[in-house]
N, CA and C atoms as a LAMMPS dump frame, in Angstrom:
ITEM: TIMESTEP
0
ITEM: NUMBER OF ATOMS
255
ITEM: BOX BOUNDS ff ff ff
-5.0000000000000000e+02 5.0000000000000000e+02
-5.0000000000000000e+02 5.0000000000000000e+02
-5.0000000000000000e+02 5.0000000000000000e+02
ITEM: ATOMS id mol type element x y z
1 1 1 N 297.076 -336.723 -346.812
2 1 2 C 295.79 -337.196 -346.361
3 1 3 C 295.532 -336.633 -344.957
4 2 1 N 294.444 -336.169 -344.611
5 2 2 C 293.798 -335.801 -343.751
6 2 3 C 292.735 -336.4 -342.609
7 3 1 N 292.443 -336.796 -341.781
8 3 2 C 291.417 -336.953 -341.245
9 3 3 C 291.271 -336.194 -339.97
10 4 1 N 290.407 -336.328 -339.571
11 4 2 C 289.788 -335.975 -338.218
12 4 3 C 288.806 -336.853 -337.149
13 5 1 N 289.147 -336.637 -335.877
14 5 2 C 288.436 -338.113 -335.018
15 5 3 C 287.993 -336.983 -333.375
16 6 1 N 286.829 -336.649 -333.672
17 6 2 C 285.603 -336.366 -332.845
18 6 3 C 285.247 -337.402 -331.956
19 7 1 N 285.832 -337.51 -330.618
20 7 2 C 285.364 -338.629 -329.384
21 7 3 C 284.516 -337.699 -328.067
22 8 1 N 283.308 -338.167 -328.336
23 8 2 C 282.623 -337.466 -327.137
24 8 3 C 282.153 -338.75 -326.032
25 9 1 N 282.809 -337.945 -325.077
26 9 2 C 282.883 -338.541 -323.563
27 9 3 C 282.943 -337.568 -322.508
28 10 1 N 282.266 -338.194 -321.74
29 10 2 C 282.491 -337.333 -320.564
30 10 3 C 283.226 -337.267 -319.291
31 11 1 N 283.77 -336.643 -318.473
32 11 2 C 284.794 -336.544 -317.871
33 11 3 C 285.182 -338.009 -316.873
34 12 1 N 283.995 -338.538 -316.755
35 12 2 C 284.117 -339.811 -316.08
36 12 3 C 284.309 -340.733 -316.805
37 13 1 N 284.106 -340.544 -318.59
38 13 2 C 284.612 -341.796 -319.152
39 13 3 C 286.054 -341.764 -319.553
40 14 1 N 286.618 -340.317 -319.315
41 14 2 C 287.773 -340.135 -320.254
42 14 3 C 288.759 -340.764 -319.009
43 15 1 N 288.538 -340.621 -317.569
44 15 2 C 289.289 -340.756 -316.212
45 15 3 C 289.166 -342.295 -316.367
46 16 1 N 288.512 -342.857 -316.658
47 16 2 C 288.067 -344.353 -317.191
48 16 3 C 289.095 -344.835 -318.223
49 17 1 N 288.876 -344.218 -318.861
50 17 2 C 289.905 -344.526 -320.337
51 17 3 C 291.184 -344.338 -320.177
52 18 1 N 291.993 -343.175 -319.53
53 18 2 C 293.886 -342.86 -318.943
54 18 3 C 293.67 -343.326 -317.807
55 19 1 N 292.782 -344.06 -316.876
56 19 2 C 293.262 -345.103 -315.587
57 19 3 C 293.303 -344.496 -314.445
58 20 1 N 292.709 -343.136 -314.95
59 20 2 C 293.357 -342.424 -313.064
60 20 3 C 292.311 -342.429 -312.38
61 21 1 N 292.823 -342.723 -311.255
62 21 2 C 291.586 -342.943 -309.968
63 21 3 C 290.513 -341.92 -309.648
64 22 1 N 289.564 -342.156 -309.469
65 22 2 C 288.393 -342.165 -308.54
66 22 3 C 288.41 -340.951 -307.601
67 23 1 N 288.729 -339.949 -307.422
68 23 2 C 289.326 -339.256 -305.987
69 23 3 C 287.733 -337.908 -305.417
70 24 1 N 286.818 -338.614 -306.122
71 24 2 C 285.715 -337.687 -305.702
72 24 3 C 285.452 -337.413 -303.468
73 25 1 N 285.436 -338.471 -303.723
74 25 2 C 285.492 -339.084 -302.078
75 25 3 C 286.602 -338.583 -301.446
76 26 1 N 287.618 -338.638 -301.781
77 26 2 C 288.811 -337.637 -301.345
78 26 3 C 288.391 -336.344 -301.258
79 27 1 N 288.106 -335.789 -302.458
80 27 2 C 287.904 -334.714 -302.181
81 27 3 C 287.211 -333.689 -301.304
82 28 1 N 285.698 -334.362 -301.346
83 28 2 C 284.382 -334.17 -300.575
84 28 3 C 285.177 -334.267 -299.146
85 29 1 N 286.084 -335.539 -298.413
86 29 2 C 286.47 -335.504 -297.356
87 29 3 C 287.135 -334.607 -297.169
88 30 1 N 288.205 -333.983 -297.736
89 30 2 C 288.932 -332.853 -297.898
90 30 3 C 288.924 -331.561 -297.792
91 31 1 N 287.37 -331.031 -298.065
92 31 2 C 286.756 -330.402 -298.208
93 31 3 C 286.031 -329.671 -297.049
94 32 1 N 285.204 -330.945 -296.538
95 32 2 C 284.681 -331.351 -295.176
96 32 3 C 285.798 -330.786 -293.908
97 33 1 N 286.779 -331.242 -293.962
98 33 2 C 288.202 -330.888 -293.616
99 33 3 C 288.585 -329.347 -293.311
100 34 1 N 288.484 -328.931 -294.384
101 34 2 C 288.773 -327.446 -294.545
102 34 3 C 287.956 -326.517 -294.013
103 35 1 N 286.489 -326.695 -294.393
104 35 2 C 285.24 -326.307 -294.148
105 35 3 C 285.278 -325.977 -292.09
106 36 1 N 285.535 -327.302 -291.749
107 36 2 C 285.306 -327.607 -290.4
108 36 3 C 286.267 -326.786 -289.662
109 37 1 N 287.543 -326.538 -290.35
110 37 2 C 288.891 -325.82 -289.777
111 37 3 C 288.324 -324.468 -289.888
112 38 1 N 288.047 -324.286 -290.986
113 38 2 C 287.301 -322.98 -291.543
114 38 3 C 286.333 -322.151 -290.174
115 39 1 N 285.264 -322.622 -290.217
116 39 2 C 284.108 -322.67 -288.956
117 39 3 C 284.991 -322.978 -287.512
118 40 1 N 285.724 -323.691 -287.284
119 40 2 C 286.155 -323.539 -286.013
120 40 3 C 287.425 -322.213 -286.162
121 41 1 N 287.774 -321.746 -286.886
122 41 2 C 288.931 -320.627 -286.463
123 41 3 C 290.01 -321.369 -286.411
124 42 1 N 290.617 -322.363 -286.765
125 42 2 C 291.794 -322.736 -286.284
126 42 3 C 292.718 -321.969 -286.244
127 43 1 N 293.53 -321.74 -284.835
128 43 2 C 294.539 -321.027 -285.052
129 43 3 C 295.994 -321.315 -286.17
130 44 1 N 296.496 -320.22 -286.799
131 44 2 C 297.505 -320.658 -287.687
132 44 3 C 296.679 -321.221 -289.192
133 45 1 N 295.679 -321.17 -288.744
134 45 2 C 295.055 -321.636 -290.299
135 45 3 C 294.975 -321.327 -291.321
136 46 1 N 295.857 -321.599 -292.657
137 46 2 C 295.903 -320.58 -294.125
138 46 3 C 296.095 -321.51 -294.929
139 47 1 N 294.618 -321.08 -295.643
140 47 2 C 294.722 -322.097 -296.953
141 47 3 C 295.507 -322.169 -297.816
142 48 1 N 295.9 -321.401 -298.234
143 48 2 C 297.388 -321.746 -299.218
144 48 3 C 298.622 -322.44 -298.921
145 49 1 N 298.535 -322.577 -297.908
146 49 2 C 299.754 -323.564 -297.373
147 49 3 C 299.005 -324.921 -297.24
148 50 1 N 297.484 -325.238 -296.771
149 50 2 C 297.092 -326.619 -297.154
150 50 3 C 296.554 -326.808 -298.309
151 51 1 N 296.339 -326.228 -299.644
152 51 2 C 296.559 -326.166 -300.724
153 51 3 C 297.746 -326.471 -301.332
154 52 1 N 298.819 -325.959 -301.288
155 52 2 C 299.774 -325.722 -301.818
156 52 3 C 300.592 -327.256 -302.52
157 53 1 N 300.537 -328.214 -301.875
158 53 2 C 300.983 -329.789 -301.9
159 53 3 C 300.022 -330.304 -303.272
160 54 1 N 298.813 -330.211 -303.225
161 54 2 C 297.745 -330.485 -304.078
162 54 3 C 297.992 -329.856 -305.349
163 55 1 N 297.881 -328.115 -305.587
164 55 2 C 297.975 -327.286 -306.033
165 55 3 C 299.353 -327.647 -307.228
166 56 1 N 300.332 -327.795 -306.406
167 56 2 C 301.674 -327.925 -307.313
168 56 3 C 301.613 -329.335 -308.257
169 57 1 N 301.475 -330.331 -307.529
170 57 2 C 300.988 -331.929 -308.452
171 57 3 C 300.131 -331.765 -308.992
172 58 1 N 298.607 -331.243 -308.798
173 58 2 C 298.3 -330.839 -309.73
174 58 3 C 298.257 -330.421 -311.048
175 59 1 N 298.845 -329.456 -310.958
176 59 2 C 299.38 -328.387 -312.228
177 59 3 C 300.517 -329.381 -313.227
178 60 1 N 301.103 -329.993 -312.147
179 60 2 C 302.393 -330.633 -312.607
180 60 3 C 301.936 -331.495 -313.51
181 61 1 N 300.587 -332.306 -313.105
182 61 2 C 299.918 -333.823 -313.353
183 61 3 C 299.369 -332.903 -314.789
184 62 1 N 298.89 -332.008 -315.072
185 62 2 C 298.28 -331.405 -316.778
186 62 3 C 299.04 -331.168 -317.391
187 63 1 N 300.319 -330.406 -316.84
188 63 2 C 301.134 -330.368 -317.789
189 63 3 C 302.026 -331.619 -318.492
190 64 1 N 301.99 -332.724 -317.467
191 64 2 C 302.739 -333.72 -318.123
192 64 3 C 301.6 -334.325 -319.085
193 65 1 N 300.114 -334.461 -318.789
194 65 2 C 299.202 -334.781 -319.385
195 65 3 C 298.95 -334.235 -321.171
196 66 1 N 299.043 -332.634 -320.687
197 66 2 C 299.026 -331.985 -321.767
198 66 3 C 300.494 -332.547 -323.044
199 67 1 N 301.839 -332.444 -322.239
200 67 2 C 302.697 -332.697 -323.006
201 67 3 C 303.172 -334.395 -324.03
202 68 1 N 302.363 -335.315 -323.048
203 68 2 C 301.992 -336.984 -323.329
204 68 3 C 301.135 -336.307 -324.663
205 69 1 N 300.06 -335.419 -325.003
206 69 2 C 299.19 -335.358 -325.783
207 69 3 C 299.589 -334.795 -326.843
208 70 1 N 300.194 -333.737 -326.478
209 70 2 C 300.811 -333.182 -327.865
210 70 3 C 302.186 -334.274 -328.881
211 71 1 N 303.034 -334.682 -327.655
212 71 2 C 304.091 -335.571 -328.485
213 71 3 C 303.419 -336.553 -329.234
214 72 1 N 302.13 -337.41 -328.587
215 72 2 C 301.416 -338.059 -329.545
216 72 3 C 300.993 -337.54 -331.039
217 73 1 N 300.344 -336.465 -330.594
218 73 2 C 300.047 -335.889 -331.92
219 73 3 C 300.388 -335.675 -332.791
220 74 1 N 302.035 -335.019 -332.71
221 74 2 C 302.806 -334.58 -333.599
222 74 3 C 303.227 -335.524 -334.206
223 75 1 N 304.051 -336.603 -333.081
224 75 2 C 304.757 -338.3 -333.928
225 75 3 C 304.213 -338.125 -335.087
226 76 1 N 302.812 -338.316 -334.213
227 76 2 C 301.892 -338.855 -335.728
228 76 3 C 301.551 -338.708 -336.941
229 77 1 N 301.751 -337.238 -337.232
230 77 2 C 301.464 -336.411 -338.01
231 77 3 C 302.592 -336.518 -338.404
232 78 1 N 304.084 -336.057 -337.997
233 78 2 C 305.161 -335.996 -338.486
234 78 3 C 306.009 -337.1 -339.581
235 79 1 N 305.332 -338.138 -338.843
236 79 2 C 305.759 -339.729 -339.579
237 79 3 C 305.016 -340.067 -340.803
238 80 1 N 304.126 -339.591 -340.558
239 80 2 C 303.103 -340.048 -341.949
240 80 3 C 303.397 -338.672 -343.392
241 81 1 N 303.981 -337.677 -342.84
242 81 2 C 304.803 -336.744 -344.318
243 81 3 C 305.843 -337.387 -344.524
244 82 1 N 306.572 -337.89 -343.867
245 82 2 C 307.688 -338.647 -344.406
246 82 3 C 307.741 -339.696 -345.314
247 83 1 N 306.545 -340.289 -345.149
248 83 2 C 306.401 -342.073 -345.731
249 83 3 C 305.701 -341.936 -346.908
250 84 1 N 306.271 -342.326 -348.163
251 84 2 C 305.946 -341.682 -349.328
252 84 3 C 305.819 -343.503 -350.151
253 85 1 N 303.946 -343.595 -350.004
254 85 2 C 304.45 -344.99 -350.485
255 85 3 C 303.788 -345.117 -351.986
């Protein structure tokens, strides 16, 4: 047996739905941040090194995301060829 399950939402309902915070406001401040360092010249200033902290959790935070999604999937699929009722 087969099905399929089509959920349309949008990125603010899905951040709604897995619990993770809010961080628009972070960001914009963050931003603001960079921008301002940016325009003043700071000496020593390179974005990839104030990137870099973000950048790595980041990446880290989809891939564990991505991998939570797939093990779901499969369980699921995997358990239900087995069960022969």
């Amino acid at each position: 047996m087969k099905f399929k399950i089509d959920i349309d939402m949008s990125p603010e309902e899905l951040r709604k739905v897995l619990g993770l915070p809010d961080v628009q406001k972070f960001q914009e401040d963050m931003m603001a941040k960079i921008t301002e360092q940016m325009d003043a010249g700071a000496e020593g200033y390179d974005p990839l090194t104030l990137f870099k902290p973000y950048l790595t959790s980041g990446v880290g935070s989809m891939e564990a995301l991505q991998k939570i999604m797939m093990n779901l999937m499969t369980s699921g699929y995997g358990s239900s060829d087995n069960k022969k009722d």
